[in-house]
N, C-alpha and C positions, 0 to 999 in steps of 0.2 A: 439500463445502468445497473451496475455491480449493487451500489447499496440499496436498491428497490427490492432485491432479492433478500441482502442481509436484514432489510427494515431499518437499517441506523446510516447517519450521513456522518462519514471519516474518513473517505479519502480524500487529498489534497485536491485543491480548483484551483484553476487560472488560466492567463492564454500563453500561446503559445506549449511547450510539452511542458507537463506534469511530473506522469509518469515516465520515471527517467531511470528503474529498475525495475524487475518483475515482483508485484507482491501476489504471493500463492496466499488468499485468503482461506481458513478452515470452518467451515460454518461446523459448531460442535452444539448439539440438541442437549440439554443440560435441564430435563423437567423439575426440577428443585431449584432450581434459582433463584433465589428473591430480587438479581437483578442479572442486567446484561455484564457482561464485559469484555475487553480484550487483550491478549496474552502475545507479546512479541519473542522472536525465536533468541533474538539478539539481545534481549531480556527477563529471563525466563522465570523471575520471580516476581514479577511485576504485573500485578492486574489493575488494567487501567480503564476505570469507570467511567470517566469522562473522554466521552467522545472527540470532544474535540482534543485534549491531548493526545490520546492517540492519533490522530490526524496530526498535531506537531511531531510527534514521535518520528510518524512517516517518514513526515518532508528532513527533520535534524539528523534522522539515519542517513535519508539517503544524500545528503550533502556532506554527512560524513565519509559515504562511501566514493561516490561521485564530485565533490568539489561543488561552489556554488559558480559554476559557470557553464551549467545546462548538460553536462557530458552524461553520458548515458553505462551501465555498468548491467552486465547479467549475473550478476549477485543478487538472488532473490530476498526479500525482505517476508520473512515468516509471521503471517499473522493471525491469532486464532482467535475466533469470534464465539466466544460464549452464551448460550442465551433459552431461555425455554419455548420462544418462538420460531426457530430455526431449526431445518432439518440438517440430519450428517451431508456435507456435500462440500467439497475445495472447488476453489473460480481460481482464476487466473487471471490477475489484471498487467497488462503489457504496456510497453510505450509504443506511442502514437507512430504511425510513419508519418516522416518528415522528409522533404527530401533538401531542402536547403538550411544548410548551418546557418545557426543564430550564436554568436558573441565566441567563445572558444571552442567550439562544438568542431570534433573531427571533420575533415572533410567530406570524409567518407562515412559518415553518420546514416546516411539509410542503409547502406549496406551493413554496418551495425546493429542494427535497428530489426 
């Protein structure tokens, strides 16, 4: 799992798909720190301390970009993780293949995908 690597837990859980954009995580080594945090591309003046808001961040982007009815978008979601525990390094977190549409999801969703 992606946040075993970053040491913090923010990305969105649930069943069915999630990840319903690609977010390009930044892992940025920041030896001065006195804490963690994380920096979104789509708000870039925003350092957001609390983990689990950023994890709402995620999910309210990407429903902005994608609608709340599971559609899927390759509009990547820029998120950069600050922290003195982490080394320089970007992940790449994707959506899941699915092959069968759930609720307005394109037909042709794994070809999407």
């Amino acid at each position: 799992m992606l946040e075993s690597i970053v040491g913090r837990d923010f990305l969105p859980r649930g069943l069915n798909i999630v990840t319903r954009r690609p977010i390009v995580i930044q892992l940025v080594n920041t030896p001065s720190a006195q804490q963690d945090w994380i920096e979104f591309g789509h708000k870039p003046d925003v350092k957001f301390v609390d983990f689990v808001k950023a994890r709402d961040e995620i999910i309210q982007d990407t429903d902005r970009v994608c609608g709340n009815d599971k559609n899927i978008s390759n509009v990547p979601i820029i998120c950069k993780v600050f922290s003195k525990n982490v080394v320089d390094l970007t992940l790449v977190d994707l959506p899941g293949l699915t092959k069968i549409p759930i609720g307005a999801q394109p037909h042709d969703i794994e070809k999407k995908i």
